[in-house]
DOLUMKOL-666571 format. One record per residue (C-alpha): residue in one letter; x, y, z. Coordinates in pm, 1 decimal, m for minus. Example, Ala and Ser with C-alpha at 12.3 -4.5 7.8 and 13.67 -1.06 7.14 Angstrom:
! DOLUMKOL-666571
@residu=a, px=1230.0, py=m450.0, pz=780.0
@residu=s, px=1367.0, py=m106.0, pz=714.0
//
This chain:
! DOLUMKOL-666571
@residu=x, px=550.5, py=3726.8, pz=5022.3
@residu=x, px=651.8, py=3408.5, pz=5201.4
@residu=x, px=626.0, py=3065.4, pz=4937.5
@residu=x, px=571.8, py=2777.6, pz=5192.7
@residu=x, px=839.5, py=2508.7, pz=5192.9
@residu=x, px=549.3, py=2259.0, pz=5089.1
@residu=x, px=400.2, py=2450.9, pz=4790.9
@residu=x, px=450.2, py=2208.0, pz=4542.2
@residu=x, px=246.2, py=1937.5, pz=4773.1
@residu=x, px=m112.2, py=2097.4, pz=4646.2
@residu=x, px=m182.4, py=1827.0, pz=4369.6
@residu=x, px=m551.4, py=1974.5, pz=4361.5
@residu=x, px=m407.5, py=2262.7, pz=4176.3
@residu=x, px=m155.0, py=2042.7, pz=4003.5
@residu=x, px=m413.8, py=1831.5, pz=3805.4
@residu=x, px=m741.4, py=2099.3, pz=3815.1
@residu=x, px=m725.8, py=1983.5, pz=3452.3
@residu=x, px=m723.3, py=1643.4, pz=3505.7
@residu=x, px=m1042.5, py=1422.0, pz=3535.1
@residu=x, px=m1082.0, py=1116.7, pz=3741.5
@residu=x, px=m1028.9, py=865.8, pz=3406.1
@residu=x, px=m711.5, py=1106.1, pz=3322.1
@residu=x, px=m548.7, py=1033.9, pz=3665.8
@residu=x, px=m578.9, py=661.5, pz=3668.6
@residu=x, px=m464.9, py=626.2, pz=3325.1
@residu=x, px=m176.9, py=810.4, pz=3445.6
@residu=x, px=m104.5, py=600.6, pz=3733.9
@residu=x, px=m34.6, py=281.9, pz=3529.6
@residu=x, px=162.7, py=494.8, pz=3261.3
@residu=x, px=354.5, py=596.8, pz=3550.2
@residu=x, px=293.3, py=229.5, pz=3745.9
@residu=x, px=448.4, py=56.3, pz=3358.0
@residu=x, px=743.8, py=347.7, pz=3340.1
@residu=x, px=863.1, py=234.7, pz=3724.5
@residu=x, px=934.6, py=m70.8, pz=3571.0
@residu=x, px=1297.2, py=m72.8, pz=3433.8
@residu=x, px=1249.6, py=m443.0, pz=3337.1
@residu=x, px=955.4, py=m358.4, pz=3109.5
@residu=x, px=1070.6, py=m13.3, pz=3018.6
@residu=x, px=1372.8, py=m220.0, pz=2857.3
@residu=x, px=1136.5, py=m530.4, pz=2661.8
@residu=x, px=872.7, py=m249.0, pz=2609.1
@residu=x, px=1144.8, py=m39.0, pz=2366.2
@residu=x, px=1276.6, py=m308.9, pz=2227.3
@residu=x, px=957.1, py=m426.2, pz=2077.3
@residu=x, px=863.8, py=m56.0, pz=1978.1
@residu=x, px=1177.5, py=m74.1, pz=1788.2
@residu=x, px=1116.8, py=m406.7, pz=1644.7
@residu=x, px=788.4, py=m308.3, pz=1552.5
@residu=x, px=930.8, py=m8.8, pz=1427.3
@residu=x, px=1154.6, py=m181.3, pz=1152.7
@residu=x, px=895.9, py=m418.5, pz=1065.4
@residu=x, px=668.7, py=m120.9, pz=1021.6
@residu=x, px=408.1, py=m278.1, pz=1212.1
@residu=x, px=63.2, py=m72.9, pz=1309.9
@residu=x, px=195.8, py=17.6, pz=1640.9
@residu=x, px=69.8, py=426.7, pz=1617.4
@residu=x, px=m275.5, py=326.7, pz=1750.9
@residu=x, px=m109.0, py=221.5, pz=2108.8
@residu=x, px=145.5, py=475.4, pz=2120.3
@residu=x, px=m140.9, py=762.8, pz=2075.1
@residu=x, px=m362.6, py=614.6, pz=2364.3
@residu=x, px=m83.2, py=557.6, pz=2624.8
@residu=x, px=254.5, py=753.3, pz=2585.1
@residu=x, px=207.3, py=952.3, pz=2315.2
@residu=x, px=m141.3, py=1153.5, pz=2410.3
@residu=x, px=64.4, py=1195.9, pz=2772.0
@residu=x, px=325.0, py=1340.3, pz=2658.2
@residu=x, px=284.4, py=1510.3, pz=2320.5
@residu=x, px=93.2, py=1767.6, pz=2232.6
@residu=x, px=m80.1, py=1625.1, pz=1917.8
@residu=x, px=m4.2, py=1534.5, pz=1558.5
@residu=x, px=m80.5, py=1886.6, pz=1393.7
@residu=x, px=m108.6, py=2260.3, pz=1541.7
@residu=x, px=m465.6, py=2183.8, pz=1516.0
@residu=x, px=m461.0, py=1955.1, pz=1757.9
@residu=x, px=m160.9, py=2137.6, pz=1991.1
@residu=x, px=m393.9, py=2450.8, pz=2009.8
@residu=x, px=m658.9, py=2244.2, pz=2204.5
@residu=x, px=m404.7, py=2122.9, pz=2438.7
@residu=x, px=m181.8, py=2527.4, pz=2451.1
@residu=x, px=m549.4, py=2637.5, pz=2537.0
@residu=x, px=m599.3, py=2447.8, pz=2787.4
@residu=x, px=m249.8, py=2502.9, pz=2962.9
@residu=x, px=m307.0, py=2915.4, pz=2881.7
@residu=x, px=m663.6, py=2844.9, pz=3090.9
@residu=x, px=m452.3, py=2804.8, pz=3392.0
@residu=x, px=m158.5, py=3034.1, pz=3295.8
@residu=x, px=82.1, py=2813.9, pz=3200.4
@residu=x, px=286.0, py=2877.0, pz=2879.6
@residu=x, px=421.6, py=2661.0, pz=2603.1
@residu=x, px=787.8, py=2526.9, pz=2492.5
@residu=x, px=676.9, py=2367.2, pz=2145.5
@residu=x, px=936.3, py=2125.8, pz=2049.8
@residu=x, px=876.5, py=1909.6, pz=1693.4
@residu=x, px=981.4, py=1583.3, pz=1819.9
@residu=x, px=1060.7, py=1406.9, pz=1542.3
@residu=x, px=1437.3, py=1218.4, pz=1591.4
@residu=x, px=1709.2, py=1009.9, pz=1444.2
@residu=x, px=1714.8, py=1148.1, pz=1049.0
@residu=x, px=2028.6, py=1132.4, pz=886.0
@residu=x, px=1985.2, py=1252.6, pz=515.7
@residu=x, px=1975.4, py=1624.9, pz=358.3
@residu=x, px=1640.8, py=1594.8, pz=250.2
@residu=x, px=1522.8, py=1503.9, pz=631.9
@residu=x, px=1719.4, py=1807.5, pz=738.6
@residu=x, px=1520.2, py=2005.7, pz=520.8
@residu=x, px=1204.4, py=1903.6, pz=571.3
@residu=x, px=1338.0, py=1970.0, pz=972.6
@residu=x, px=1425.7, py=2296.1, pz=917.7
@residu=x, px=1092.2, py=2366.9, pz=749.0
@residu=x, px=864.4, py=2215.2, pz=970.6
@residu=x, px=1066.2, py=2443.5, pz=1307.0
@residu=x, px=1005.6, py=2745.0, pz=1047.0
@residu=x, px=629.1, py=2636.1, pz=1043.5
@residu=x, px=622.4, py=2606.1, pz=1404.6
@residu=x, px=809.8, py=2964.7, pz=1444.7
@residu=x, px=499.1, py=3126.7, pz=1201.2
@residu=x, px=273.6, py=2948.1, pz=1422.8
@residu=x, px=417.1, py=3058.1, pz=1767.9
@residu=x, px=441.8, py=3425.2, pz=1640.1
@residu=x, px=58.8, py=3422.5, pz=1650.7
@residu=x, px=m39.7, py=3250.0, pz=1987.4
@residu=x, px=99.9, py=3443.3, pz=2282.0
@residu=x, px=79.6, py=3150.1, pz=2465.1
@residu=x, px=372.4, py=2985.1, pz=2327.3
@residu=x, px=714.8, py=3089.5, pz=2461.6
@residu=x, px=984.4, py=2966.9, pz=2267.9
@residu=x, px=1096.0, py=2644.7, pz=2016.2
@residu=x, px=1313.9, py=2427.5, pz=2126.3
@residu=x, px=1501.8, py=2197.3, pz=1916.9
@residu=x, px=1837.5, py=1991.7, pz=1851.3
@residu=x, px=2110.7, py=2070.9, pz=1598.7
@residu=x, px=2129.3, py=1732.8, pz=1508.4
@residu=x, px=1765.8, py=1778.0, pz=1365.5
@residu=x, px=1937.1, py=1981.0, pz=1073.3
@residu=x, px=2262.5, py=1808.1, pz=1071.7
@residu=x, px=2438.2, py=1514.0, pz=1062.2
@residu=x, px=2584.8, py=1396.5, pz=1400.8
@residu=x, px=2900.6, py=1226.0, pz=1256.7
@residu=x, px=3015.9, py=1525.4, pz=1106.1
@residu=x, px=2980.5, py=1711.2, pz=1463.1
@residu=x, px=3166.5, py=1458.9, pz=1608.4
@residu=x, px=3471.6, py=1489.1, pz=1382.6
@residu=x, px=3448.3, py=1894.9, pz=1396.0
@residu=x, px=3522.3, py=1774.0, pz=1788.7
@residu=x, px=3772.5, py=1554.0, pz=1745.5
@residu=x, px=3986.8, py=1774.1, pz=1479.6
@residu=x, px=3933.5, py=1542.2, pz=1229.3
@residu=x, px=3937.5, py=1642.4, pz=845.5
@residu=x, px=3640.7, py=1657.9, pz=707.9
@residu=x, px=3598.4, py=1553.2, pz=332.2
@residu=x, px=3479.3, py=1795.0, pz=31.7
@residu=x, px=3122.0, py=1620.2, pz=138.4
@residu=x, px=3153.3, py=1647.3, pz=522.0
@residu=x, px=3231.9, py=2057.6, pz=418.9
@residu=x, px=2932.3, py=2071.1, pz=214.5
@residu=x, px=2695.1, py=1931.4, pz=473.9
@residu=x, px=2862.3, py=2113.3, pz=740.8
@residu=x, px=2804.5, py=2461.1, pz=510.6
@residu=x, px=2412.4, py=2326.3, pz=495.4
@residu=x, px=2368.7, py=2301.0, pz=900.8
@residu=x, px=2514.1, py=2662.8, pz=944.2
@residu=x, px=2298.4, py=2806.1, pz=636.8
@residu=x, px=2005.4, py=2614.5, pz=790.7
@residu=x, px=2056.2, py=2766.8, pz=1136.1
@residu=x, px=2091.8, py=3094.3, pz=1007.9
@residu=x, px=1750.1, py=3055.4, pz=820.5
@residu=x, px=1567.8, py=2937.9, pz=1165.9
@residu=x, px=1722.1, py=3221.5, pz=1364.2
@residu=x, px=1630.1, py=3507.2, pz=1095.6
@residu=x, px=1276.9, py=3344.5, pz=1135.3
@residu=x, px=1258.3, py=3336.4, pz=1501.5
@residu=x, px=1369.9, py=3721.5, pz=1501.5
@residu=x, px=1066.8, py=3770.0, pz=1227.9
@residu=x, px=865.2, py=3611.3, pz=1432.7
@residu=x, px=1012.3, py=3720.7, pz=1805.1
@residu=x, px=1002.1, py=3371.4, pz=1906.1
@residu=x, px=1307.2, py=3263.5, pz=2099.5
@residu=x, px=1462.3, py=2950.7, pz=2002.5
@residu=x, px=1598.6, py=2701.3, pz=2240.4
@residu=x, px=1909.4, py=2492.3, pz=2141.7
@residu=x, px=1865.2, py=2143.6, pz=2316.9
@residu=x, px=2247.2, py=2042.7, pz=2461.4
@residu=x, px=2341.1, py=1691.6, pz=2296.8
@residu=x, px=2640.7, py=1447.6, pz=2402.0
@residu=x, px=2928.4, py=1557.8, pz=2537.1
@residu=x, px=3127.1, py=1450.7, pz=2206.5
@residu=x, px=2971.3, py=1666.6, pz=1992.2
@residu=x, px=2844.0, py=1977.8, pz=2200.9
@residu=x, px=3178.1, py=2210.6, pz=2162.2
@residu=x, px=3062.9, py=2294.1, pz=1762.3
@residu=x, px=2681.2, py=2314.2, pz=1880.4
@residu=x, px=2787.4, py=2558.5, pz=2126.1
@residu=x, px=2971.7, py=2712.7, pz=1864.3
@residu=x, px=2710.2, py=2749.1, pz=1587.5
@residu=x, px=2484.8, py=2861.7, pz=1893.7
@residu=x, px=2754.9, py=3174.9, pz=2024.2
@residu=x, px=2778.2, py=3327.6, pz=1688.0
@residu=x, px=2390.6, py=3335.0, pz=1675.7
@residu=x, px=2324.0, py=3500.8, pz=2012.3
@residu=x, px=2597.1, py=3724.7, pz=1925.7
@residu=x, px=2406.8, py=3818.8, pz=1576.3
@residu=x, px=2035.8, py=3817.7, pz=1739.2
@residu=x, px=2020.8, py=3873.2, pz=2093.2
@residu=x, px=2070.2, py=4259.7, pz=2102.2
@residu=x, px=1793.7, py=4398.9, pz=2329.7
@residu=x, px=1577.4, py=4099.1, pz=2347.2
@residu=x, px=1689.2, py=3709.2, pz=2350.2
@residu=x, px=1586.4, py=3547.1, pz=2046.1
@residu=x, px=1873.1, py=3307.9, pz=2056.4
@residu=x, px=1974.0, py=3047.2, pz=2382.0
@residu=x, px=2246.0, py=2749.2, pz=2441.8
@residu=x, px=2132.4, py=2491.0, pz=2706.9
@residu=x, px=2362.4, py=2378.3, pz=2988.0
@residu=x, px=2398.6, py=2047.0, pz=3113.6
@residu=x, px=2438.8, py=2045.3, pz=3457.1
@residu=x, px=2539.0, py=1684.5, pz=3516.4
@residu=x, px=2869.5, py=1789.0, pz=3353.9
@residu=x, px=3145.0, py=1844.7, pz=3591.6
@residu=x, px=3262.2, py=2123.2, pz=3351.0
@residu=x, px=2889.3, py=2350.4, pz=3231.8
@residu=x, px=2923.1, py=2528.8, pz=3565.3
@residu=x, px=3275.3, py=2667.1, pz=3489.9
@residu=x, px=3149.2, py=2702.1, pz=3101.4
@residu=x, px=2828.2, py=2892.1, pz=3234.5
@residu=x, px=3065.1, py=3137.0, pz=3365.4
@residu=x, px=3286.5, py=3192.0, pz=3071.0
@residu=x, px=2940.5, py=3215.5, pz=2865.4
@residu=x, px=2862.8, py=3509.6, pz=3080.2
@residu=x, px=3136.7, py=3648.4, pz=3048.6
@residu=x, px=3170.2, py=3588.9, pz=2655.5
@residu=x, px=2842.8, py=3797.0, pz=2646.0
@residu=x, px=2907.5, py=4076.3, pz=2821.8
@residu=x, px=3244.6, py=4151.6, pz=2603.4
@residu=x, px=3032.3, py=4078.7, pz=2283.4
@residu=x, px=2789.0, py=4287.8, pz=2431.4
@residu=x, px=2498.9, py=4072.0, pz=2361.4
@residu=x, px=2257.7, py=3879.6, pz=2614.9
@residu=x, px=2307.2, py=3520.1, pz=2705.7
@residu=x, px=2014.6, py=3303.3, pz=2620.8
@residu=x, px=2068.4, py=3025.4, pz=2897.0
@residu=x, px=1829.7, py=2679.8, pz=2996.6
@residu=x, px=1946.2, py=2521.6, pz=3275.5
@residu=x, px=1855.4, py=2150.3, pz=3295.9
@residu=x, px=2078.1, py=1898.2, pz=3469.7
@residu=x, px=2108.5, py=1677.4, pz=3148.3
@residu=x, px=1937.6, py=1356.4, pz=2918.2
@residu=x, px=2274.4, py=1110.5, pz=2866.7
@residu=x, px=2365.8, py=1018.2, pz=3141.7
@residu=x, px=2351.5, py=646.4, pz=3106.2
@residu=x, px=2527.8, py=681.9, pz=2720.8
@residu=x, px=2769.7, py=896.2, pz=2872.3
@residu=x, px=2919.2, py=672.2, pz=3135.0
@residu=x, px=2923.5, py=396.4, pz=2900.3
@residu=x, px=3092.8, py=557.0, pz=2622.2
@residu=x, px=3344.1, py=678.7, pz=2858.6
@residu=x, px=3420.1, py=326.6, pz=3009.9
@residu=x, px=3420.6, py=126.8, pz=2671.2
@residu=x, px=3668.6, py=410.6, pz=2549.9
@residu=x, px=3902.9, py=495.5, pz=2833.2
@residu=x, px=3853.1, py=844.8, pz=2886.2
@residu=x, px=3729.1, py=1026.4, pz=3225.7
@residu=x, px=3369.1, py=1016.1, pz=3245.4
@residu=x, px=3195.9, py=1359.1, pz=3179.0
@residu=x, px=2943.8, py=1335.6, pz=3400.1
@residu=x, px=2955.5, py=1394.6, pz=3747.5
@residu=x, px=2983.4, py=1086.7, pz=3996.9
@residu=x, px=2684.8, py=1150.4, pz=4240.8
@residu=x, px=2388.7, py=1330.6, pz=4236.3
@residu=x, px=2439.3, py=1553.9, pz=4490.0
@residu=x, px=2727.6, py=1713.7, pz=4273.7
@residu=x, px=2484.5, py=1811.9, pz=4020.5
@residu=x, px=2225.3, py=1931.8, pz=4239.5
@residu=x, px=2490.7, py=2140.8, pz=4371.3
@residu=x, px=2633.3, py=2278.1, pz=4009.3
@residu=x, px=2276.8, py=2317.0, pz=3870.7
@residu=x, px=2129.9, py=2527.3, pz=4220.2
@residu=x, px=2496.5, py=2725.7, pz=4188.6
@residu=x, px=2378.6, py=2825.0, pz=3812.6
@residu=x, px=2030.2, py=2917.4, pz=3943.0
@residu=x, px=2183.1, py=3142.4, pz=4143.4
@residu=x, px=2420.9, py=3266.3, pz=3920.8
@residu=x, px=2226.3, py=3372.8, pz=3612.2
@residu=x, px=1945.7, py=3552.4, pz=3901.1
@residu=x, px=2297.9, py=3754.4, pz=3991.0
@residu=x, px=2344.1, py=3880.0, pz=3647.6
@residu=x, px=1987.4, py=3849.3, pz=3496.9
@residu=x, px=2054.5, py=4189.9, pz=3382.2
@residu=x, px=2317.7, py=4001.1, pz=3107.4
@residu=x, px=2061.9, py=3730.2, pz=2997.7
@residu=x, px=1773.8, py=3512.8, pz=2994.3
@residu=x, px=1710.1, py=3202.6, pz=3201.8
@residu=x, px=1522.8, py=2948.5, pz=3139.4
@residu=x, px=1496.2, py=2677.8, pz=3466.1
@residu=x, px=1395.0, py=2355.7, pz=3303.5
@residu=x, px=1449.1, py=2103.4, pz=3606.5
@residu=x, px=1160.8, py=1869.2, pz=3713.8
@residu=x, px=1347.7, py=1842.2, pz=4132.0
@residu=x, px=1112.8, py=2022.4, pz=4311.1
@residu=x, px=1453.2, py=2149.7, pz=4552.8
@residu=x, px=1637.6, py=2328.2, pz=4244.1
@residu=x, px=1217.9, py=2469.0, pz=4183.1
@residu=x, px=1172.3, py=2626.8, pz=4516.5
@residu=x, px=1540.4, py=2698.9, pz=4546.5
@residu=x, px=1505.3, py=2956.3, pz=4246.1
@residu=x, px=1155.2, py=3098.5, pz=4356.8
@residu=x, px=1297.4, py=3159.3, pz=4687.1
@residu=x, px=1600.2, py=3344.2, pz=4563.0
@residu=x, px=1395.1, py=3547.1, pz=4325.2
@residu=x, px=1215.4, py=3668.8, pz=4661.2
@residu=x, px=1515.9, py=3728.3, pz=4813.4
@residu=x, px=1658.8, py=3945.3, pz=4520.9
@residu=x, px=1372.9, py=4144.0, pz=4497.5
@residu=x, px=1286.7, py=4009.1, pz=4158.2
@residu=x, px=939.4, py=4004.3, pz=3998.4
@residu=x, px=763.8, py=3683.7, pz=4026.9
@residu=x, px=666.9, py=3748.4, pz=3668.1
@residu=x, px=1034.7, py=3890.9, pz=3547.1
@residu=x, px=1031.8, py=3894.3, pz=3204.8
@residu=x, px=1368.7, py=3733.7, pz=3153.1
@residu=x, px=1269.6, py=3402.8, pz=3415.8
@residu=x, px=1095.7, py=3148.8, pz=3313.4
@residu=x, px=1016.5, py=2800.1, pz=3411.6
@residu=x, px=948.8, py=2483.2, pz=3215.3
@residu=x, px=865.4, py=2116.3, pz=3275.5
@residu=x, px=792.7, py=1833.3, pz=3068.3
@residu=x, px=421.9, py=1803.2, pz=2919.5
@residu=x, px=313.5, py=1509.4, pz=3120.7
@residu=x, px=526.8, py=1527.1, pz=3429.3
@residu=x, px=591.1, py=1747.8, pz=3720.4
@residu=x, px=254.2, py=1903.6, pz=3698.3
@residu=x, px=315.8, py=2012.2, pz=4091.4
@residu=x, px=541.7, py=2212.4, pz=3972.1
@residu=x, px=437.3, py=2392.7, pz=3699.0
@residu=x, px=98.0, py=2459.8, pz=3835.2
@residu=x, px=161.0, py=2595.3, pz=4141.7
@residu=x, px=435.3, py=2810.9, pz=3998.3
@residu=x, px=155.9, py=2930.7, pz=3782.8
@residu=x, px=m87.2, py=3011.3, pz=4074.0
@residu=x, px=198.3, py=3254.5, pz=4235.0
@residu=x, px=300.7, py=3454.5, pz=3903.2
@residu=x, px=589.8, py=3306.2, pz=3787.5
@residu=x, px=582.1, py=3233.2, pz=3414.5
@residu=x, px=595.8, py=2855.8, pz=3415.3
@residu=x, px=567.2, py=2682.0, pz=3086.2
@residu=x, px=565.5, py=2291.2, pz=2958.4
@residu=x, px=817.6, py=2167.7, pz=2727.6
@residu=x, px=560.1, py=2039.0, pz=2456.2
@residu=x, px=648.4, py=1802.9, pz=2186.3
@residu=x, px=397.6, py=1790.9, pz=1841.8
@residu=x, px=442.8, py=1555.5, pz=1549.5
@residu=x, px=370.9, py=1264.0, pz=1377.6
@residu=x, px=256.0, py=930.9, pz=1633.1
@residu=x, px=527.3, py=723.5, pz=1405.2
@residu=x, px=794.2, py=967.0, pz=1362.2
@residu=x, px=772.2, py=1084.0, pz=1757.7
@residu=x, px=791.5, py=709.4, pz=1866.5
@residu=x, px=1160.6, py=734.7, pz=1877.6
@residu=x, px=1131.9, py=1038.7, pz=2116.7
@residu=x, px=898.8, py=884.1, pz=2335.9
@residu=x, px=1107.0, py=579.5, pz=2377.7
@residu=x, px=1416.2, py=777.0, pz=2478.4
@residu=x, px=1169.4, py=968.0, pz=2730.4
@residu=x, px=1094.5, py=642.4, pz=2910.8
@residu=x, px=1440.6, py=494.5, pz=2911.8
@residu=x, px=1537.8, py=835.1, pz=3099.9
@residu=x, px=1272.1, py=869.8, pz=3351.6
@residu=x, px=1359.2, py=511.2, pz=3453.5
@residu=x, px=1735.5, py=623.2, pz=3527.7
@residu=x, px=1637.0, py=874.7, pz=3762.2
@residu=x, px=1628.8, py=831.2, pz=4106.0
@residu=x, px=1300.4, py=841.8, pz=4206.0
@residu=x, px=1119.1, py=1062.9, pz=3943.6
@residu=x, px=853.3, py=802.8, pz=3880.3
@residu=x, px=791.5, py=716.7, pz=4194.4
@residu=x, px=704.3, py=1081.1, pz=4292.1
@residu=x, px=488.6, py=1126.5, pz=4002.9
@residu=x, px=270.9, py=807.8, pz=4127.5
@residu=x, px=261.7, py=914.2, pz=4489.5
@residu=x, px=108.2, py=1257.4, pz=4406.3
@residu=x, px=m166.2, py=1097.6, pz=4086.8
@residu=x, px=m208.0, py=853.1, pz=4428.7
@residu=x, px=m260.7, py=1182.9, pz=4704.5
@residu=x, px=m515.5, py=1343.9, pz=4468.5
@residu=x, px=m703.7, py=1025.4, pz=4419.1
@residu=x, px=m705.9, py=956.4, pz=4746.1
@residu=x, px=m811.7, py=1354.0, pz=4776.5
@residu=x, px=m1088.9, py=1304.9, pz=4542.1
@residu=x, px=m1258.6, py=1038.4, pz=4710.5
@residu=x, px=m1247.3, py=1165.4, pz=5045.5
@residu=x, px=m1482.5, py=1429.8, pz=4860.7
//
């Protein structure tokens, strides 16, 4: 089967589920988000409004949050994973809830991913959890692991709590054969996440992947650790669990590396990374006999790039061990169309409270704006099927 160059150009199949009110609402979402100016004042006040604990859920629910969340409760996520399953599109559910620093908060974490794990086990729809370390741990303690630092009788303690708590959300995701997807973080504390994340594929992922690190392509050095992570597995005899996405700190990154001195992680143009992240595609489709790929990119290049290859490899469409994922709001070109032609294409779905997601949301909109031209592709396609619409 031939895919055409332009497949991800048929926005009638990319927003089927979209009504005519739903696609201009998007357009000034999208029309607000191309806006770095008010991107910028827009978070600030959220966060203002935050401390002051103003009544700010109300407008967060209509505009960013109902866009790009799934819904408060599973309740309300099982209307929306319906709705995707209707057009055979799977489900990444990821509990969006950021920025907690204290044990309790780690617990409650930990128990609401265990939740979501019970959940997932029963709807077929739902591929995988994805979620950060930092969720159950502190981040300053990760960052002195790094760093070689000593850590206190404390730091030990809450280190010893992150491990036991990963151990208990892995043992559940093998109860409930629900992979779980390890979101990569900053450069300055990934080596321990990766870590943590090894010793758990190595446990779990015997036979089937329950267990899988993410790779951040915009780093000069994940193509190079992609390889040794390979590798690793095949020694340990377990499968790799991998996500490929080209990265979320890029901004933070640069900065911290200027205001500190030290080489910039990140790579210096975007044609590197396109580069790294299509050489990874390719890659993990050689030895997709060693592990399980998930292709999280919203470039529609790196989308056609890997559908092509699978052709070329004489891969399934609907290989077991591919799948593809875009954000729950965005890139519905993609994930639609990959749909229509049998891949398994899913959308990375956050859930949670309006209040306690704001914080995700926020860092959501502060990223689209720092890629190239993301927003302004999303607007010209809501702007071709409108167009399409009335012309019928």
């Amino acid at each position: 089967m031939s895919i055409s160059p332009d497949i991800f150009e048929n926005t009638e199949v990319a927003f089927a589920n979209k009504g005519n009110a739903d696609l201009q609402k998007a357009k000034v979402l999208f029309g607000f988000m191309a806006n770095n100016g008010l991107v910028s004042m827009g978070s600030s006040l959220a966060n203002f409004a935050l401390a002051l604990h103003l009544p700010v859920a109300p407008i967060f629910r209509w505009t960013v949050y109902n866009h790009f969340c799934g819904g408060e409760t599973f309740n309300e996520c099982k209307r929306t994973i319906s709705k995707l399953d209707n057009s055979g599109v799977g489900v990444l559910l990821n509990y969006g809830v950021e920025l907690k620093e204290t044990e309790k908060d780690f617990d409650t974490t930990l128990n609401k991913n265990i939740e979501a794990l019970e959940f997932s086990g029963k709807h077929q729809t739902v591929k995988g959890l994805c979620l950060k370390l930092t969720g159950i741990g502190q981040h300053a303690i990760f960052e002195k692991i790094q760093k070689g630092d000593i850590l206190s009788a404390e730091e030990k303690k809450g280190f010893e709590g992150v491990k036991k708590r990963f151990e208990k959300l892995c043992a559940a995701a093998a109860k409930n054969n629900v992979p779980v997807y390890v979101d990569a973080e900053e450069s300055w504390i990934q080596d321990p996440l990766d870590n943590m994340v090894d010793q758990m594929m190595a446990k779990y992922n015997h036979g089937k992947c329950i267990v899988c690190n993410t790779f951040q392509l915009y780093r000069h050095d994940r193509l190079d650790f992609l390889k040794t992570s390979i590798e690793k597995a095949k020694a340990g005899n377990y499968l790799l669990g991998a996500k490929l996405v080209r990265g979320a700190y890029m901004e933070k990154e640069r900065k911290r590396a200027k205001d500190m001195g030290y080489p910039s992680p990140i790579h210096k143009s975007k044609k590197e990374v396109d580069k790294d992240f299509n050489a990874s595609v390719n890659l993990c489709l050689d030895n997709i006999e060693n592990l399980y790929l998930c292709i999280a990119s919203q470039s529609e290049e790196s989308n056609l790039l890997a559908i092509e290859l699978v052709e070329k490899k004489n891969i399934t469409h609907n290989h077991q061990r591919i799948l593809f994922s875009q954000l729950y709001g965005m890139g519905d070109n993609i994930t639609f169309n990959l749909a229509r032609l049998g891949f398994n294409a899913t959308k990375y779905l956050p859930y949670g409270p309006v209040t306690e997601v704001i914080p995700y949301l926020i860092r959501r909109a502060e990223e689209n704006t720092s890629v190239a031209g993301q927003t302004s592709r999303e607007l010209s396609l809501l702007n071709k099927e409108i167009k399409r619409r009335r012309a019928n």
